[in-house]
C-alpha positions in Angstrom: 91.5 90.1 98.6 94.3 90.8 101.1 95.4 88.1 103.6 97.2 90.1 106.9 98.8 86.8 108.4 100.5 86.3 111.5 99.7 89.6 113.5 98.8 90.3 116.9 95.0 92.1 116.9 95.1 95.3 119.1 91.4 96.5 119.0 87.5 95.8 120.0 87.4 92.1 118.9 85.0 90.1 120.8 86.5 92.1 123.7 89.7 90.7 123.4 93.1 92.6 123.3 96.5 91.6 121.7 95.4 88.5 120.6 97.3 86.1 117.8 94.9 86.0 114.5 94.6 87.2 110.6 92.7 89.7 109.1 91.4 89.3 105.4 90.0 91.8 103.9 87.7 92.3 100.8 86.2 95.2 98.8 87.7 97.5 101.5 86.0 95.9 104.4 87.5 93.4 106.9 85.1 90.1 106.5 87.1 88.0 109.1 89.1 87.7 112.1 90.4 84.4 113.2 93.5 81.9 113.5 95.1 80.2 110.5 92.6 81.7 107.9 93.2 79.5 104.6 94.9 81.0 101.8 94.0 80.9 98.2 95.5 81.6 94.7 93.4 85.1 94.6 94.8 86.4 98.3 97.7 89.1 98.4 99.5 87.9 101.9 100.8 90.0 104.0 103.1 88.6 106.7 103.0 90.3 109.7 105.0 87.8 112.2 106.3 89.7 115.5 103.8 93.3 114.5 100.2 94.4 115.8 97.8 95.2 113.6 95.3 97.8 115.1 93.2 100.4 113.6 94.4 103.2 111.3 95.8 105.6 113.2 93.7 109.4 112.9 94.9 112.8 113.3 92.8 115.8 114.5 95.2 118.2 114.3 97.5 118.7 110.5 98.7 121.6 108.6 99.2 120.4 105.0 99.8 124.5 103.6 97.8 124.1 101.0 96.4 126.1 99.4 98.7 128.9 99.5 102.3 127.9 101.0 102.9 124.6 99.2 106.8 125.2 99.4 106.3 124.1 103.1 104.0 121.0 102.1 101.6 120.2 100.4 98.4 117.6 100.8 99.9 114.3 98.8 103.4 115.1 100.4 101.4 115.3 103.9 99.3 112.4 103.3 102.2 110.7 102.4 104.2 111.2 105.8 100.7 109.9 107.2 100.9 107.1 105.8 104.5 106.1 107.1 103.3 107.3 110.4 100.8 104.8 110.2 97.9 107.5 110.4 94.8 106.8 107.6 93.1 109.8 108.4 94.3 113.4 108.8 92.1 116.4 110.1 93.8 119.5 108.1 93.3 123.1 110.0 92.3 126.1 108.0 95.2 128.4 108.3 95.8 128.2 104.5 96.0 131.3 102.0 93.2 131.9 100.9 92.0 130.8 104.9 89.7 127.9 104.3 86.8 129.8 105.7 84.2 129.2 102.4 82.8 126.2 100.0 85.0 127.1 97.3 88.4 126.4 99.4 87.1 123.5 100.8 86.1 122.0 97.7 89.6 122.6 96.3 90.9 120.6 99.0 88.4 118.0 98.8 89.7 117.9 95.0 93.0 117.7 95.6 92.2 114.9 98.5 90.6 112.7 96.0 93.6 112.9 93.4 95.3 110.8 96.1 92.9 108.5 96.0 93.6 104.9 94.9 90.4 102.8 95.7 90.5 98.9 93.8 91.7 96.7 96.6 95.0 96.1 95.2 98.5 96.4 97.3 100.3 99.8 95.5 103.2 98.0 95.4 103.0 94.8 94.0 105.4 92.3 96.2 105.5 91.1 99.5 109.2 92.2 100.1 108.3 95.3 102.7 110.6 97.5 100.9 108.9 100.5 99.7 108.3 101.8 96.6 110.9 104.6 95.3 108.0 106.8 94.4 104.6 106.2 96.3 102.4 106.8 93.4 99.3 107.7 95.7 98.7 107.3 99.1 94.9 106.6 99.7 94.1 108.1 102.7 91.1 110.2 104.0 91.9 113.7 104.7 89.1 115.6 106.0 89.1 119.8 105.6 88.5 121.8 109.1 86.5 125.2 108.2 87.7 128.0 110.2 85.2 129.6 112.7 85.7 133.2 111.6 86.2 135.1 108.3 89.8 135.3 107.5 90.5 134.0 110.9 90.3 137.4 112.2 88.1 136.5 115.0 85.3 139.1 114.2 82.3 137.7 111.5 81.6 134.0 112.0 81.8 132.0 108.6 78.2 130.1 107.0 78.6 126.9 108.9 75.8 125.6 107.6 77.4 125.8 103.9 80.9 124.9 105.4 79.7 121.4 106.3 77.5 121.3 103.2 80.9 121.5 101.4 82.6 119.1 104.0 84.2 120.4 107.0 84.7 117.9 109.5 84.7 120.4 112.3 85.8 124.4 112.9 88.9 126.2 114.2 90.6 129.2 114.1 93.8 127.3 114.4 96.8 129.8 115.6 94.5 132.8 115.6 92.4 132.4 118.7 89.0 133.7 119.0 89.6 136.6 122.0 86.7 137.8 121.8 84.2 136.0 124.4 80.9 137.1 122.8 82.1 135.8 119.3 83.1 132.7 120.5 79.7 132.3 122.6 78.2 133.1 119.0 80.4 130.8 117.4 79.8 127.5 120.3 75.4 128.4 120.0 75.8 128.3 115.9 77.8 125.4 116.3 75.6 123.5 118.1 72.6 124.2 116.1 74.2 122.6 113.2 75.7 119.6 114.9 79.4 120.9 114.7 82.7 120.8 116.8 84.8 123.9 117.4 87.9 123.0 118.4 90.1 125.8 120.3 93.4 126.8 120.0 94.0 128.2 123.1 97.4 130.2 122.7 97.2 131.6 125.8 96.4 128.1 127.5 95.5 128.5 130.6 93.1 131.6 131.0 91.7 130.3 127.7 91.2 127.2 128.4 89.0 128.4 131.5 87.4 131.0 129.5 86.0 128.1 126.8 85.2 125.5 129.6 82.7 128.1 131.0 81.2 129.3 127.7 80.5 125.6 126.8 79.2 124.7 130.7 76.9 128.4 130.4 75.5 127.3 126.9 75.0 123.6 127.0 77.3 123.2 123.6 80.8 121.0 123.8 83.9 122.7 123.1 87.5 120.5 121.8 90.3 121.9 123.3 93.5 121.3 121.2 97.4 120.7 122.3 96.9 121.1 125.8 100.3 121.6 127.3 100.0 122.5 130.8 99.5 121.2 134.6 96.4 123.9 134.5 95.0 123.3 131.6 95.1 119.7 132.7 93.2 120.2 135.9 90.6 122.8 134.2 89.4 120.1 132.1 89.5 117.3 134.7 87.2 119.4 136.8 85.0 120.7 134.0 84.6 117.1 132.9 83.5 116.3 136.5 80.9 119.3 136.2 79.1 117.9 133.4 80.7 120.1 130.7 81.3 118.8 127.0 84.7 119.2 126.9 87.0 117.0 125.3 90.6 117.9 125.0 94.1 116.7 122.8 97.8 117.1 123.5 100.7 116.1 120.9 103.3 113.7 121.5 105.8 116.8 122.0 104.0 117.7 124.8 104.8 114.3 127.2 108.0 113.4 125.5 110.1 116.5 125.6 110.8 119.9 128.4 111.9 123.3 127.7 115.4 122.0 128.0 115.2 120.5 124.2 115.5 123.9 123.3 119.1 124.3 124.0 119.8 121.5 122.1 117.3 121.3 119.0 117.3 125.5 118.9 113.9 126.7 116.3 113.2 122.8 115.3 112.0 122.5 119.1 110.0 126.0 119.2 106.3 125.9 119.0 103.3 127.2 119.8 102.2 126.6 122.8 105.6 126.3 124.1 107.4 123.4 125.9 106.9 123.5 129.2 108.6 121.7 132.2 109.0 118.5 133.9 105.8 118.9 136.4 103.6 119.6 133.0 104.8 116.5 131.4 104.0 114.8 134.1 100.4 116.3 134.6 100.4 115.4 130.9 100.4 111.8 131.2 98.4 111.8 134.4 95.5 113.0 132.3 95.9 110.7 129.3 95.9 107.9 131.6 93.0 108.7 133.9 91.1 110.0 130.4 91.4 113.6 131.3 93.0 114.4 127.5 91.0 112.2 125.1 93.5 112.3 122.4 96.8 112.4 120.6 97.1 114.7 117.7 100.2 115.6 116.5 99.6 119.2 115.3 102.0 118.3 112.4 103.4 122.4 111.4 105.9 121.8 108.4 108.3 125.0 107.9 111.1 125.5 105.3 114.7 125.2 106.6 115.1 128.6 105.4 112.3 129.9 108.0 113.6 127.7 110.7 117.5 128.7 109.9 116.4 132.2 111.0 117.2 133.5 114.8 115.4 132.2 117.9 112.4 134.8 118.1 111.8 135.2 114.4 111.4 131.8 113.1 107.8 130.6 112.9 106.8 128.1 115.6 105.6 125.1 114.2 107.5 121.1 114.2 106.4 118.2 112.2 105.0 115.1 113.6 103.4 112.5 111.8 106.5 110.0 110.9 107.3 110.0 114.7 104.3 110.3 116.5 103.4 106.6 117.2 107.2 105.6 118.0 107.6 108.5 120.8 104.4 107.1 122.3 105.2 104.0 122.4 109.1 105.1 123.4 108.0 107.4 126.7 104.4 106.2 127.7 103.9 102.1 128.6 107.7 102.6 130.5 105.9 105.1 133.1 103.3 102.0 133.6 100.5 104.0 133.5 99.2 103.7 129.7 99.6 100.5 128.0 99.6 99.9 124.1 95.8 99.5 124.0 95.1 102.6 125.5 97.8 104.3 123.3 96.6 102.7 119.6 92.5 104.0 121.5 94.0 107.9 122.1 95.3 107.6 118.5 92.2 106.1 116.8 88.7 105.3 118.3 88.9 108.7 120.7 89.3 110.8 117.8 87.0 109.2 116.1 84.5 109.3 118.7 85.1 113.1 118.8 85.1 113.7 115.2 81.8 111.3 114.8 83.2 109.3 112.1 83.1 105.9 111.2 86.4 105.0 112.0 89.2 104.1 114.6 87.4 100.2 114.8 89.8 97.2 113.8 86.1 94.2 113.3 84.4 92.6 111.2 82.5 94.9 108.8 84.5 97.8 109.4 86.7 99.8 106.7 89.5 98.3 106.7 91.9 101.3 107.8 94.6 99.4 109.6 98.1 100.3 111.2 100.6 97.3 111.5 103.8 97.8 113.7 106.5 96.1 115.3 106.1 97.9 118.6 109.7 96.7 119.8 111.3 97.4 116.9 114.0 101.0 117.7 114.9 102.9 115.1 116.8 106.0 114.4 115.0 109.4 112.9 116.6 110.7 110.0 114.6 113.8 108.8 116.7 113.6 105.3 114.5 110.2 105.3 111.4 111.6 105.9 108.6 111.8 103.0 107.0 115.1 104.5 108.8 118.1 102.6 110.0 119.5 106.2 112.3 118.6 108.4 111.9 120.7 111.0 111.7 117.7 113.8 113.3 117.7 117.5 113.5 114.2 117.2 116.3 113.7 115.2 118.9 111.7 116.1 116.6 110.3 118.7 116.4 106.6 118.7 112.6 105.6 119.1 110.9 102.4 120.0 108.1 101.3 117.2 108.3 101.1 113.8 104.9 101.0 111.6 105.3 98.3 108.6 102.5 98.8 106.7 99.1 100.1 106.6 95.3 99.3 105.2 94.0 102.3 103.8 90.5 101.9 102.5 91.3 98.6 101.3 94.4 99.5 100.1 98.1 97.4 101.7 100.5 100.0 101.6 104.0 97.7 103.3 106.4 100.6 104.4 109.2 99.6 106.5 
């Protein structure tokens, strides 16, 4: 058993929010939730004084490169960085080589996921000192494959759902590679529906896109996720499509409300992705629609590149930064101070919304639940160091940056990983 002591409970609780309490939890589920819970000779403890513990954080939106480009990272160096971001579960796109667009490549990454997989209850390190192990020896938490919606990406043949999710998709994407053509995707959103699946659009070309999707799902009745959404536009197209009926639901990335175009001249390739930064009145419409419940979710869209790509010029290094060490501390550095999104709402865009969305049994910090669990000092600044970071990249615009919020420790399945 594992005693959390001390915290602060951000979460569902008997309705309650931010409220003093400890957590003990047993055979990977939490089994109680209350003040001064007695300790006894068979309880790890975990002190907690001064941090919030809330549900693991989840993440709709990962490249982990593998198969096929594992020099840029690779899914237990991913999961890792997920785990000091204080995320417990990771959605990873299909843009892999082979493209995860049949069983047997979702099956190899359902292998591999497993192999990270540490499941008896017992703290992987084995003090109560916070300090982190040297060498994580596995990091058990749930990554979940996304099938892509066309063969090879190429936006033509739609892939066998049916078998995809038979094999374990947790939803379907063409990632980078946008579906253009509006038939296909019409195709793609019916056979989608039929066997209870999300398709979740990359619109590259945001803002006609994003209108083009929001009236395929309103013509066929079917819902449609709408990732990264970066723009004043795109904002407002899904505010008013929401307000229509239509089953959209849409994500942006902590990039998107922290940073303009401007970090460009400073941070060079290591602030270019795709879509790209935008300006001040986006950022602005950005937070407007996380705080009226416009944008449903936070996903970092975590894109880990080799210095070597990155180090090439301006227009030929691939778009892409990395995400998940960083994510929680820029949203809680550049969101509560605007006064429009608290912490609750924050720890709900980074947990139960994606849940909701994904349909899983997760993003709940109660009695009876998993016991996936993020604990953080939330006042606690820091400094990113990408040389510190456990994903392979460090293609980051954060660097340098101090941030406010630094995760301690999470509850993985069961499992107390203590990290800072």
């Amino acid at each position: 058993m594992t005693l959390i002591k001390g915290c602060r409970v951000c979460g569902n609780h008997m309705d309650k929010s931010l409220f003093p309490s400890d957590i003990l939890i047993k055979n990977e589920k939490i089994v109680e939730i209350s003040k001064n819970i007695p300790q006894t000779s068979d309880m790890f403890v975990y002190q907690a004084d001064g941090c919030i513990a809330a549900p693991g954080l989840i993440d709709m939106h990962v490249h982990f490169r593998e198969p096929g480009f594992e020099h840029k990272e690779d899914i237990s160096s991913g999961a890792t960085a997920a785990a000091i971001g204080g995320f417990t579960t990771v959605c990873c796109m299909p843009n892999t080589y082979p493209v995860a667009d049949n069983k047997e490549v979702i099956e190899y990454i359902n292998k591999k996921a497993m192999h990270i997989t540490q499941g008896d209850g017992s703290p992987v390190f084995g003090n109560n000192t916070r300090e982190p192990s040297p060498c994580v020896p596995c990091v058990p938490i749930t990554v979940l494959p996304i099938g892509a919606v066309t063969i090879g990406q190429k936006g033509e043949e739609l892939t066998d759902f049916k078998a995809l999710k038979k094999a374990g998709v947790i939803a379907l994407s063409d990632d980078g590679m946008p579906i253009t053509n509006s038939d296909v995707m019409r195709k793609a959103l019916l056979a989608a529906e039929k066997e209870n699946m999300l398709i979740i659009s990359h619109c590259e070309e945001e803002e006609s896109m994003v209108e083009r999707d929001v009236r395929l799902a309103k013509e066929t009745g079917t819902r449609i996720h709408i990732a990264h959404v970066s723009t004043a536009a795109a904002v407002e197209t899904v505010r008013k499509a929401k307000a229509a009926g239509v089953r959209v639901t849409a994500e942006t990335c902590p990039h998107y409300f922290s940073l303009t175009k401007d970090a460009i001249k400073e941070k060079g390739t290591n602030a270019k992705m795709s879509p790209p930064l935008r300006t001040k009145k986006d950022v602005e419409a950005i937070i407007e629609g996380l705080a009226d419940g416009t944008i449903d979710a936070i996903a970092t869209d975590h894109a880990p590149h080799s210095a070597e790509e990155k180090a090439q010029p301006f227009n030929n290094a691939p778009n892409g930064i990395i995400g998940l060490e960083t994510a929680l501390a820029v949203s809680l550095t550049f969101l509560p101070s605007t006064g429009l999104l608290t912490i609750e709402k924050i720890i709900n865009l980074m947990s139960k919304n994606p849940a909701k969305i994904l349909g899983i049994k997760a993003g709940v910090l109660e009695v009876g639940a998993i016991a996936d669990i993020v604990v953080f000092n939330p006042y606690e600044t820091w400094t990113v160091n990408p040389e510190k970071f456990k994903s392979k990249a460090r293609n980051t615009p954060y660097g340098g940056m101090e941030l406010d919020g630094k995760v301690e420790g999470i509850v993985s399945k069961g499992v107390l990983i203590p990290i800072g």
